[in-house]
Structures are given as C-alpha cells and as structure tokens.
N, C-alpha and C positions, 0 to 999 in steps of 0.2 A: 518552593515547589513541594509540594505532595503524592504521593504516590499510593496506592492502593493495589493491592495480588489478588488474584484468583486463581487457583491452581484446579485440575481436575485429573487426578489419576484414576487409570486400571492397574489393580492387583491380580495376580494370577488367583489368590487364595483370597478369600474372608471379604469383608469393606476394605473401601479404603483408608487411609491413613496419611495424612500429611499437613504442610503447611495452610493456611488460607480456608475464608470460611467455607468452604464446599469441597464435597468429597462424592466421586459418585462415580458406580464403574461401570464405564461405556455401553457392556450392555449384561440382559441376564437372562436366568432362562436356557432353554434348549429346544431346540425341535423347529420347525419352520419360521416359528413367531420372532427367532433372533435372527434379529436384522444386523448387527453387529457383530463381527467375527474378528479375534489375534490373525494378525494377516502375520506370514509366512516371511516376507519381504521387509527388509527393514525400511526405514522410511526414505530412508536418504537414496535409497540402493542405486535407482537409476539417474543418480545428479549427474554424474560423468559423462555421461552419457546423451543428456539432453542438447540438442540444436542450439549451434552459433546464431541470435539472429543479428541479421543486419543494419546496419540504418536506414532507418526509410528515406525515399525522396522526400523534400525539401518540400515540394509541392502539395505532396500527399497529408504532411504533418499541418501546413499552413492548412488543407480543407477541411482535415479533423477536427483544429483548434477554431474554427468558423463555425462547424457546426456545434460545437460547445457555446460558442458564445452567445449563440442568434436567438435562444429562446429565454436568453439573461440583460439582451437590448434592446432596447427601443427602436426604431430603423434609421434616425439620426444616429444615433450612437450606433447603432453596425456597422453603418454603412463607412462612418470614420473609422472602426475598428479594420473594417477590410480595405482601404487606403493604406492604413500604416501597413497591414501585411503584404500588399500588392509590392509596396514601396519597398518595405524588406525582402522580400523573394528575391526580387528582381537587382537590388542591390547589393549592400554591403551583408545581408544573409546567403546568397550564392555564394560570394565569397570564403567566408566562414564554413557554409555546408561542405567547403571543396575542403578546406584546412582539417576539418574533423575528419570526412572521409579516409585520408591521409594518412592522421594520427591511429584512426583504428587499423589500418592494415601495418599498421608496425607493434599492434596492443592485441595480438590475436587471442590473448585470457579474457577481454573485455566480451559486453554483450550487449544490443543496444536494445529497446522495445520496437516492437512493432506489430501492425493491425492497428487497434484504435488507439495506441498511445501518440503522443503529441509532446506531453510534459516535459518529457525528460530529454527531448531532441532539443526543445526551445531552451530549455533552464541551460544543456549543452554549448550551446552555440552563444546564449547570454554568458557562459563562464569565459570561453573562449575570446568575447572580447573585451573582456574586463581584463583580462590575460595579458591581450597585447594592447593595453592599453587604448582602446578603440573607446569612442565615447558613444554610450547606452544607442542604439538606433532606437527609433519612437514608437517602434514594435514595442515597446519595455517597457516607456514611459505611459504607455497607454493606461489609462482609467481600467478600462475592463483588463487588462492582462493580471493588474495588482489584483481586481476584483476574485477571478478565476482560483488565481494563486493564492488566494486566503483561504488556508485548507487549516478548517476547526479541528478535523480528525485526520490525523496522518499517523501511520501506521509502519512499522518494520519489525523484521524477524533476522535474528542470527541463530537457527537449532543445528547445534552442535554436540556429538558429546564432549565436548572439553566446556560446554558450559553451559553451568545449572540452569543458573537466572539473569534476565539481563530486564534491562530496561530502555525507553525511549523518550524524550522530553517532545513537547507542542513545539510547535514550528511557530507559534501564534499565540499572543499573551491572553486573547482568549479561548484558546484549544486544546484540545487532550490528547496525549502522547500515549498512544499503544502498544509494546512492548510484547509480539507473542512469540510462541514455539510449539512444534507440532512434535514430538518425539514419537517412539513406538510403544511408549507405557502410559502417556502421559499430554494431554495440552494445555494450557494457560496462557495468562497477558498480566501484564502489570501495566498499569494505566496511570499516568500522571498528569496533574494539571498546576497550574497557578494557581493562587489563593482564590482569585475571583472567579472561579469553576469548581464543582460540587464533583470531585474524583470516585468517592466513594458513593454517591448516585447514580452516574455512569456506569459503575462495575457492578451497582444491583440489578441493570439492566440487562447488562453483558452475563449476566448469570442468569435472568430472566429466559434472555433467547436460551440460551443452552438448555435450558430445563426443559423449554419447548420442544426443540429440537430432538434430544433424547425421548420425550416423550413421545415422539412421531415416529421414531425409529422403533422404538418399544411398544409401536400398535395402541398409545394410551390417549386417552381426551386429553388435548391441549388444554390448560388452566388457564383461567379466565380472570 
C-alpha cells in the first residue's frame, strides 16, 4: 500500500511552512475582499454539545436505500432488489431492528445517522446477525447491495489535539483511502491506495480543488 500527504496550513505570521508539497494560507489581504477570517472559536468547541441522533425507522432506511438503488437497475433487477427488502423489513430485519433499538438505549455515548443515511443502519443490522450467528438474509446476498457497497472512495477523520497525522486505508483493492483533519491552524488528508491506483494522481487533484477553492474565496479567476 502507498500513501501520499498534503497538508495546508495557516500561519499567523510570514508563508507557511511545513510538511507536504503545498503550503498556502487560507486567506490574505484585508478589507472586504477577505473572505477568510481566524475564527474566535476553536473547532472542535461545540462537539459536546451537538444532538444524540437516533435510529431511524427501519422502513424509512429500506426507502432510502431504493431510492439509491433505482437509477443503478434495470427494472428486473429493482424490482428483485425491492422483494429482497420487502422480505427483510417484514422478517428477520424487524427483528434485528428491535435488537439494535435495545442495544442503543443501553449505549447512550453512541449516535446513529439519520435523514438520508441508510449505510450504516444496514451495515448495522448485517453486523448484528453475523453476531448471533444468523445466516446473511438475501438483503446481503443481493447483487446490487455488494454493487452499492463498493465504495472506491471512503473517507474518515479523527482531529484531535493529541494527534498530529493519521491515516485511512481503501475499503476496496481498487480504492483510495482518505485520511483528513480539520484543525484551527491547519487542514489536510493523507490518501492511500493499492499499487493498482495512482495515489499520488489523486492527491494532485485533491490539491487542484483546493487551489480552486481558495481561489473563489480570494475573489481570483479559477485556473483552467
């Protein structure tokens, strides 16, 4: 596996200065044209603070993960796809959804997604009966479930002060693992791939947007 950094700090004083081939601080200038300001607030300030969410209904996640699927099938294959989920809802995923419900009100540090997520209810409830030894229901085995869940680009952050840099590996032998952190001086990713993915392609991209990006914020032509 391979890996490749890009860091991007703000200095209070001078350029920046650091790891990684770009340096470049967030914004410059003064007077209305900076659209970037040292915010007051650390970054993390309000974590504590932010809403328990709950688990969604079972039903709601099943019409999520439909409507993901419906514009990746054919109408034969949908239409099998929403059998298997009709057949899990009503089944051995009722079940399950009651067992999870359960486990979380005894885990009140936990948080589960909700609104348009889906993923992580499902991945959920597939750990759950892998758990107790329940055999896969054909929600699992389904073609488009593996399809959905081949995720090229998956991404995670742990910004901590107690750590500097971290990193993330691919979920998928052909994927790249994104590794980022948002601090209050500083953001970056470290990106890794398998030999049969161009890491260090990927990150000239990922430095691409940013350049843009900044350039937006700093009132500048987008480079072409």
């Amino acid at each position: 596996m391979v890996a490749r950094l890009l860091l991007l700090r703000a200095w209070p004083r001078g350029p920046g200065v650091g790891p990684g081939p770009l340096c470049r601080p967030l914004s410059s200038g003064s007077g209305s044209r900076e659209y970037l300001q040292r915010s007051i607030v650390p970054t993390m300030h309000f974590q504590d603070s932010l809403p328990r969410l709950p688990i969604p209904k079972l039903e709601d996640t099943i019409k999520r993960y439909l409507r993901a699927q419906k514009p990746l099938l054919d109408d034969g294959q949908f239409r099998k796809t929403e059998q298997f989920c009709k057949s899990f809802e009503n089944g051995v995923g009722k079940d399950l959804h009651e067992q999870l419900v359960a486990q979380d009100k005894q885990n009140k540090h936990t948080s589960y997604i909700s609104g348009q997520g889906f993923d992580r209810h499902l991945f959920a409830l597939r750990y759950l009966a892998a758990a107790k030894g329940i055999v896969p229901p054909e929600l699992y085995l389904d073609p488009a479930y593996g399809q959905i869940n081949h995720n090229i680009l998956s991404t995670s952050t742990l910004s901590s002060p107690a750590v500097n840099i971290g990193g993330f590996a691919p979920v998928v032998p052909d994927g790249f693992g994104v590794g980022y952190a948002v601090h209050d001086n500083w953001i970056g990713c470290n990106v890794s791939s398998y030999p049969g993915r161009n890491a260090r392609e990927f990150l000239q991209c990922v430095e691409k947007a940013l350049e843009d990006i900044f350039d937006a914020l700093e009132g500048k032509c987008i480079k072409t």
